[in-house]
C-alpha positions as CSV (number, residue, x, y, z in Angstrom):
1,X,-7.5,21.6,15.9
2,X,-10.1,20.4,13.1
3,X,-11.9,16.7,13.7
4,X,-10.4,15.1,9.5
5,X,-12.8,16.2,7.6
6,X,-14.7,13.3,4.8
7,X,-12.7,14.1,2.0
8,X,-9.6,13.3,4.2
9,X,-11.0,10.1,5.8
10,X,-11.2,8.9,1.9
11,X,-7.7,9.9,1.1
12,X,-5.6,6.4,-0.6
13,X,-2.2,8.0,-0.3
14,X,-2.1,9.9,2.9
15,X,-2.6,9.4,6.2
16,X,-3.2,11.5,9.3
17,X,-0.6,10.1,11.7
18,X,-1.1,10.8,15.8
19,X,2.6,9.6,16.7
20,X,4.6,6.8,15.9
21,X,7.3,4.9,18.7
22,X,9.1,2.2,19.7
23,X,8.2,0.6,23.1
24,X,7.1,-1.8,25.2
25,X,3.8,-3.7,24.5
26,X,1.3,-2.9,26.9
27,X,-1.7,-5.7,26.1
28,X,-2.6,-8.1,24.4
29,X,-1.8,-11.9,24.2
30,X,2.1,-10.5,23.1
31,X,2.1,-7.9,26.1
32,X,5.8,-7.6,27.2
33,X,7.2,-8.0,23.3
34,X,9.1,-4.8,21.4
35,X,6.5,-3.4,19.5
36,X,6.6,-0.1,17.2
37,X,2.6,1.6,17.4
38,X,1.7,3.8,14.7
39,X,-1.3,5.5,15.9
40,X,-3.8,7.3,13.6
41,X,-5.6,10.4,14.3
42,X,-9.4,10.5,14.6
43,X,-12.0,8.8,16.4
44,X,-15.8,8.7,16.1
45,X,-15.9,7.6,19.5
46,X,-15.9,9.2,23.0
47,X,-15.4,6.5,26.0
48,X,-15.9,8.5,29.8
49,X,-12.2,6.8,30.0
50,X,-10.4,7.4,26.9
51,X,-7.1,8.0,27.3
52,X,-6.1,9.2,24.1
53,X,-7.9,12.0,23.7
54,X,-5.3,13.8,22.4
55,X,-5.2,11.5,19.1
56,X,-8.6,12.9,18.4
57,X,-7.2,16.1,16.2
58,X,-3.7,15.9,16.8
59,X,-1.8,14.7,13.9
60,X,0.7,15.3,10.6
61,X,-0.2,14.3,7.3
62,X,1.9,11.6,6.2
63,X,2.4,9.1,2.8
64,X,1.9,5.6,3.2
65,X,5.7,5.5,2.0
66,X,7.0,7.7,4.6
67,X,5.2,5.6,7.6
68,X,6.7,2.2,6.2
69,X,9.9,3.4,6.3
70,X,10.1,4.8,9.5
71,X,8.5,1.9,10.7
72,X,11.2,-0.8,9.0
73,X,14.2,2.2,10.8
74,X,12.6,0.9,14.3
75,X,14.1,-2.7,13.5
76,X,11.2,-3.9,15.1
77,X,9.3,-7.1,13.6
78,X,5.9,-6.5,15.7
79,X,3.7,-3.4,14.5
80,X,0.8,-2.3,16.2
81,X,-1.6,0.1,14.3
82,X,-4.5,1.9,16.9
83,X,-5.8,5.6,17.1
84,X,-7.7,7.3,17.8
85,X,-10.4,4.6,15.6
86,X,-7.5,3.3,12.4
87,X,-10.5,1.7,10.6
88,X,-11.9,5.3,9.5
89,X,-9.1,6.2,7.3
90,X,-9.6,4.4,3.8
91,X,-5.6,4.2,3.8
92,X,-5.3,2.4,6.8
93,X,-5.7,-0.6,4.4
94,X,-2.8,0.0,2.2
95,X,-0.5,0.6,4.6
96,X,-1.8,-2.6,6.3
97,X,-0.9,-4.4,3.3
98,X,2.9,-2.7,2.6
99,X,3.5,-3.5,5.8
100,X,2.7,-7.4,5.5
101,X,4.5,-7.4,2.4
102,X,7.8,-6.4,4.2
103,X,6.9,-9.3,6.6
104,X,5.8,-7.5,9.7
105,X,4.0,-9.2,12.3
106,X,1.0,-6.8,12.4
107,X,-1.5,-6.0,14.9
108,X,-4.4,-3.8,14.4
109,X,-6.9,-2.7,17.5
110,X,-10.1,-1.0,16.6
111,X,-12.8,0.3,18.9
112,X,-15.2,-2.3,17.7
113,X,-17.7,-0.2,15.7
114,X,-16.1,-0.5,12.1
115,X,-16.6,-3.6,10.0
116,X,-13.3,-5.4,10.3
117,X,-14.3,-7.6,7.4
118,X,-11.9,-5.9,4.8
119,X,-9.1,-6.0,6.9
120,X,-6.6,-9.1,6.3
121,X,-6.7,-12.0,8.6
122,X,-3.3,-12.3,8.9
123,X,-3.8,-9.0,11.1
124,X,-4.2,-9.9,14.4
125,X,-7.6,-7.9,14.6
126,X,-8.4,-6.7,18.4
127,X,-11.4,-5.6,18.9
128,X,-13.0,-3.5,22.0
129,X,-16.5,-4.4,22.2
130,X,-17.9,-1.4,24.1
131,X,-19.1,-1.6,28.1
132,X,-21.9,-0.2,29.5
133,X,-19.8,2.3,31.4
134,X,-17.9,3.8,28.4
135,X,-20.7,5.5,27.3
136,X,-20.6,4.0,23.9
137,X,-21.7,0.5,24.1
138,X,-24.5,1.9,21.4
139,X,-22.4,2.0,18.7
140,X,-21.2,-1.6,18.9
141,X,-21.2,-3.5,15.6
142,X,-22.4,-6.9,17.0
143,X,-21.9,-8.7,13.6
144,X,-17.5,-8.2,13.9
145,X,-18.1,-11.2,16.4
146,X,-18.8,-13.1,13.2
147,X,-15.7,-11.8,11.5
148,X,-13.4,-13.2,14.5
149,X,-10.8,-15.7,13.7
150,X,-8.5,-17.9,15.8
151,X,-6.1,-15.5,14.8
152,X,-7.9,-12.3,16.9
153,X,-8.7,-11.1,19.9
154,X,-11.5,-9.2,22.0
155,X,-11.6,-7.3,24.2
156,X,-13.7,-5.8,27.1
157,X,-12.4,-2.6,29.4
158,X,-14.0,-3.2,32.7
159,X,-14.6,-0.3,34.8
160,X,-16.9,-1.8,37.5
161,X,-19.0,-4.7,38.6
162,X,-21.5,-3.6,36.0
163,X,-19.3,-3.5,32.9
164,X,-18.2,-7.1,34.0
165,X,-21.5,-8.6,34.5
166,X,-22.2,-7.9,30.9
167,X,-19.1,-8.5,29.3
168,X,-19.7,-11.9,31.1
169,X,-23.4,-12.3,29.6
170,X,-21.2,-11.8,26.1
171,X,-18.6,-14.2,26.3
172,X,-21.0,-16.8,27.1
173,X,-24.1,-15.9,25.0
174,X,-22.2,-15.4,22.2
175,X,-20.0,-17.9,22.9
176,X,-16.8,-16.0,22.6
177,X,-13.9,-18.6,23.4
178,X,-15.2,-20.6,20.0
179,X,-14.8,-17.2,17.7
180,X,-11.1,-15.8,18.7
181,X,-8.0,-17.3,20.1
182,X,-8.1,-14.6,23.2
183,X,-10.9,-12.7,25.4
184,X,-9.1,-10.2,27.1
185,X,-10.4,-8.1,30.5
186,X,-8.7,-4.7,31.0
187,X,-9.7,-2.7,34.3
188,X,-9.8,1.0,33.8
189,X,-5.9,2.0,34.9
190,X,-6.6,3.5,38.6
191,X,-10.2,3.5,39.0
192,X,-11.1,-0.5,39.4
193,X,-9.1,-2.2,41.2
194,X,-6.7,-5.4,40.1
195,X,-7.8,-7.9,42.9
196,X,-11.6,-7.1,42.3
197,X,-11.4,-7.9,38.6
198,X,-9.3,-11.2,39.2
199,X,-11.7,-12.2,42.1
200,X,-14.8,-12.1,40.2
201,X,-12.6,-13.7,37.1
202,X,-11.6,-16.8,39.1
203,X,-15.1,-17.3,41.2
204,X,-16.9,-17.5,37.6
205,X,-14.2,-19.5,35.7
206,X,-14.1,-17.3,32.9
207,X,-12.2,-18.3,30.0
208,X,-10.5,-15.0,29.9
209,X,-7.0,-13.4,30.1
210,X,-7.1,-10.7,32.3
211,X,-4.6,-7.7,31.3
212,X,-3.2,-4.6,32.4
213,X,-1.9,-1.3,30.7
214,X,1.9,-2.1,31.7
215,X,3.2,0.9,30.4
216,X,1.1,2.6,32.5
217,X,2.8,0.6,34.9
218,X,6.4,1.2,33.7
219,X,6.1,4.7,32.6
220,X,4.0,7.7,33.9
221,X,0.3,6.8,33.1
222,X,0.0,10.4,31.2
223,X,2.9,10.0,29.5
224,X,2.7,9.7,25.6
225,X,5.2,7.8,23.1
226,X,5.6,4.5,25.4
């Protein structure tokens, strides 16, 4: 399958939609909560660990319209929008805004190298500053640690001692527990492990909540729709 092209990345109306479910959520400061994820296809991004690769192409054209409603069918008051990368479809904004208009309590995650300025901060905004090890740490747009509110969250997957050396130099020289009401650490599901990342967490006294992808832990780690 074709990568969107321009033309459809500037598309209003109509969005390229991965998948959208009802499930379990995995992170976050409201990991554990009933959450329905509408994911968006497309990514500028490739992380040595992505695991949704598949959202890269994969994907059915879809009105604005059409996603709120399925959306509001999930009875579900918590919406997560991710990719993929949401921020580079221009219609990711009105849908953000139909679906605070209804009165859901919306999250958006974003790989960290879009400007999240235009997005509403009553969006809980989560952005993924890139690690050394994802191979993208490059393309990191410094100046969204500026845009943080009280209101959002950051967040840092570790995949080794490297990766959490320097997402400690971050939180402290940019003095991330003033700019956002959570820093979040997520080890790379099966390939650092769990007592490592707490260990080094607790010896440094990081202001941090350290997280895991528990639907990996619930469901099949490959599996897709949870």
């Amino acid at each position: 399958m074709k990568p969107l092209t321009t033309a459809e990345k500037r598309r209003t109306e109509v969005l390229r939609i991965n998948e959208m479910f009802h499930s379990v959520q995995g992170e976050s400061s409201r990991a554990g909560e009933p959450c329905v994820f509408v994911r968006l296809t497309g990514c500028g991004l490739r992380c040595t660990y992505c695991d949704t690769e598949y959202a890269f192409y994969e994907g059915v054209d879809r009105s604005i319209d059409d996603v709120v409603a399925e959306v509001t069918h999930f009875g579900t008051r918590l919406v997560e929008i991710t990719g993929g990368e949401p921020l580079e479809q221009e219609a990711v904004y009105q849908l953000m805004e139909s679906l605070l208009e209804q009165g859901f309590d919306l999250m958006l995650e974003t790989g960290g190298h879009m400007d999240i300025s235009r997005v509403d901060t009553r969006v809980k905004r989560i952005v993924d500053l890139k690690t050394p090890a994802s191979g993208m740490m490059h393309r990191n747009d410094y100046h969204n640690v500026d845009r943080l509110t009280p209101h959002d969250e950051i967040k840092f997957v570790i995949a080794d001692r490297t990766d959490y050396e320097w997402a400690r130099e971050q939180i402290t020289e940019r003095r991330l527990a003033e700019r956002c009401g959570h820093i979040l650490l997520s080890p790379v599901h099966g390939s650092l492990a769990l007592n490592d990342l707490a260990s080094w967490i607790l010896e440094d006294h990081l202001p941090v909540k350290m997280q895991v992808q528990l639907h990996k832990l619930i469901w099949p780690a490959a599996m897709r729709g949870v």
